[in-house]
C-alpha positions as CSV (number, residue, x, y, z in Angstrom):
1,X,138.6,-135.3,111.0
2,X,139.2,-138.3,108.6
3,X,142.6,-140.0,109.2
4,X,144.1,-142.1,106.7
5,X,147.0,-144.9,107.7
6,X,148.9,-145.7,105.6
7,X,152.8,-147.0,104.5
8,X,155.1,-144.3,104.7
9,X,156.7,-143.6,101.0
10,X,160.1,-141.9,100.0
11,X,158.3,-138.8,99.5
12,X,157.6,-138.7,103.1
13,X,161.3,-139.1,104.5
14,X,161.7,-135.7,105.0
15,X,158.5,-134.8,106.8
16,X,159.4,-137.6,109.1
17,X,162.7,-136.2,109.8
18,X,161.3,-133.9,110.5
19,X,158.6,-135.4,113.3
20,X,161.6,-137.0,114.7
21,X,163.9,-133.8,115.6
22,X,161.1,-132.0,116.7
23,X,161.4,-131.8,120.3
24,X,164.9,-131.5,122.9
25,X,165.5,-135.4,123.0
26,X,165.5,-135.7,119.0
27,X,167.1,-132.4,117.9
28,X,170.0,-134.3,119.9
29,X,169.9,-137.2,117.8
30,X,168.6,-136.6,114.3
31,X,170.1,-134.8,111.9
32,X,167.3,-132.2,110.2
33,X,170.1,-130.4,107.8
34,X,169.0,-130.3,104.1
35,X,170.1,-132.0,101.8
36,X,168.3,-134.9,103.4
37,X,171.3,-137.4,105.1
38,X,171.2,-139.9,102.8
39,X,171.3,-142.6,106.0
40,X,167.6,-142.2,106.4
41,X,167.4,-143.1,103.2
42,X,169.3,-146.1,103.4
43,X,167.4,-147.2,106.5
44,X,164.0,-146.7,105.0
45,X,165.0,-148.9,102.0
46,X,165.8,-151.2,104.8
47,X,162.6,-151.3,106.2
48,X,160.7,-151.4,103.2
49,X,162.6,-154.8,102.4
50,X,161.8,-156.3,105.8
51,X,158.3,-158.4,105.6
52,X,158.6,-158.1,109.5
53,X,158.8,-153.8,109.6
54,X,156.4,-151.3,108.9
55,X,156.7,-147.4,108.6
56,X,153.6,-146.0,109.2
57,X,152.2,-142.8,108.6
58,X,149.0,-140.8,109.7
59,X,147.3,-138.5,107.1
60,X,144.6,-136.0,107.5
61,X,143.5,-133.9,104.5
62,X,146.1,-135.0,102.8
63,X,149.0,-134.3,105.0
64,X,151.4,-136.4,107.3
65,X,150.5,-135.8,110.6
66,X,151.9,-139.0,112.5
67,X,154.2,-141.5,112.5
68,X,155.3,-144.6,114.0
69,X,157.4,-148.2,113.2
70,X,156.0,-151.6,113.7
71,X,158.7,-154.4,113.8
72,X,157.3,-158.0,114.1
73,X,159.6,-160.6,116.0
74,X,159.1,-163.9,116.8
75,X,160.1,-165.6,119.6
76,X,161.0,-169.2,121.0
77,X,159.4,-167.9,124.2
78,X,155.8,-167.6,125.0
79,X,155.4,-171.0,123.5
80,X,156.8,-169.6,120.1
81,X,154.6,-166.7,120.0
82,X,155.3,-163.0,118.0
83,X,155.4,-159.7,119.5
84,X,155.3,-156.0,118.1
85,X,157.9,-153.5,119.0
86,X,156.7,-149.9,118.6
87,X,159.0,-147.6,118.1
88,X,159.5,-143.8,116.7
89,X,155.9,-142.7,117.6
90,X,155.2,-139.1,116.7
91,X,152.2,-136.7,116.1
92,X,153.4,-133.4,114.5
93,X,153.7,-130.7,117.3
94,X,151.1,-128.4,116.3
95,X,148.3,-131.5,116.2
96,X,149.3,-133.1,119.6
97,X,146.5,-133.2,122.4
98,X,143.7,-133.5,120.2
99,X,143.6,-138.2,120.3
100,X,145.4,-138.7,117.4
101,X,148.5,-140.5,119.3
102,X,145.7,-142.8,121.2
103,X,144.0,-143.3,117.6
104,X,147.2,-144.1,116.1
105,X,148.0,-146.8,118.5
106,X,145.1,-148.6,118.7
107,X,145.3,-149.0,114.9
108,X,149.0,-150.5,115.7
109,X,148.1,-152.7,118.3
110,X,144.5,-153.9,116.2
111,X,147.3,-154.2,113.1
112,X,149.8,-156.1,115.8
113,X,146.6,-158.8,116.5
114,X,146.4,-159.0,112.5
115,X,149.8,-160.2,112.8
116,X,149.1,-162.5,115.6
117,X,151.2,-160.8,117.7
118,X,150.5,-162.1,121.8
119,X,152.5,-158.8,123.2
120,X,152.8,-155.4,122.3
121,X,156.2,-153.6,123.9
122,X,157.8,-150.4,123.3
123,X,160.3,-148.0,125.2
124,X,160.1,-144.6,126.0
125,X,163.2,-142.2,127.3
126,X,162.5,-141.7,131.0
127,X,163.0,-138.1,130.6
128,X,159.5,-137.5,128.4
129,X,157.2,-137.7,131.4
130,X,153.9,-137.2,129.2
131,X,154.9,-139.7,127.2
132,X,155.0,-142.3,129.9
133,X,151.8,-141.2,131.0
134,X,150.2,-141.5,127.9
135,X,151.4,-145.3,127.6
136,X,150.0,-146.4,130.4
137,X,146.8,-144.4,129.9
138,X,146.3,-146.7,126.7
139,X,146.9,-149.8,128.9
140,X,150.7,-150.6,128.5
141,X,152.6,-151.3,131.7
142,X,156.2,-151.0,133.1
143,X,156.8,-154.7,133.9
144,X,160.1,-154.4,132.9
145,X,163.7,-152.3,133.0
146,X,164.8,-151.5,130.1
147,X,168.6,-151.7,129.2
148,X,170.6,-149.7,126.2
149,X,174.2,-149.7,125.3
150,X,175.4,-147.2,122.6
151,X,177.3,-148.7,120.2
């Protein structure tokens, strides 16, 4: 199976809407109505005007299987260093279990080093058990708690 990685485009809001309200957790939070809600939208134009984001997709054959976000931050700590937050990871439901999620991160975290990033971080809701498993399976740790407040 080739896979092709690549920026995400307009055309692909939808799909990744999609992606994101595909399980209990995000058919909570997204909103997969159609006409698309123009708020997504707005936040990809957003993103694609931030140097330090990325929306990336995964394609095989032609079609979006994947998806993740890269933001780039640098810090005053770790001696002024950058690190990569990972957020909104997906692989389309009916292609999960076959690698393509451990694929898909190593080309972030290799893409991260391009960016001289020194750390890697993301978060994952404690109630997605796999997920968590899957993290640390790739080498990522929980050094940390993580805190949220809803706005």
């Amino acid at each position: 199976m080739q896979l092709v990685f690549r920026k995400a485009l307009l055309t692909d809001i939808a799909t990744l809407v999609s992606m994101l309200s595909d399980d209990e957790l995000g058919a909570l939070r997204e909103d997969s109505s159609q006409p698309l809600n123009q708020k997504y939208l707005h936040a990809f134009g957003e993103i694609e005007r931030d140097a330090n984001n990325e929306l990336t997709v995964v394609e095989s054959d032609g079609e979006v299987i994947g998806m993740l976000q890269l933001t780039f931050i640098p810090y005053l700590t770790h001696i002024g260093s950058r690190r990569c937050l990972i957020e909104g990871v997906r692989i389309h439901s009916d292609r999960r279990g076959m690698g393509l999620g451990a694929k898909f991160l190593k080309w972030a975290i290799e893409r991260a080093k391009a960016r001289e990033c020194k750390i890697v971080q993301l978060t994952s809701d404690k109630e997605r058990p796999s997920a968590l498993r899957f993290y640390e399976s790739l080498g990522f740790k929980a050094t940390h708690e993580g805190f949220k407040l809803k706005l």
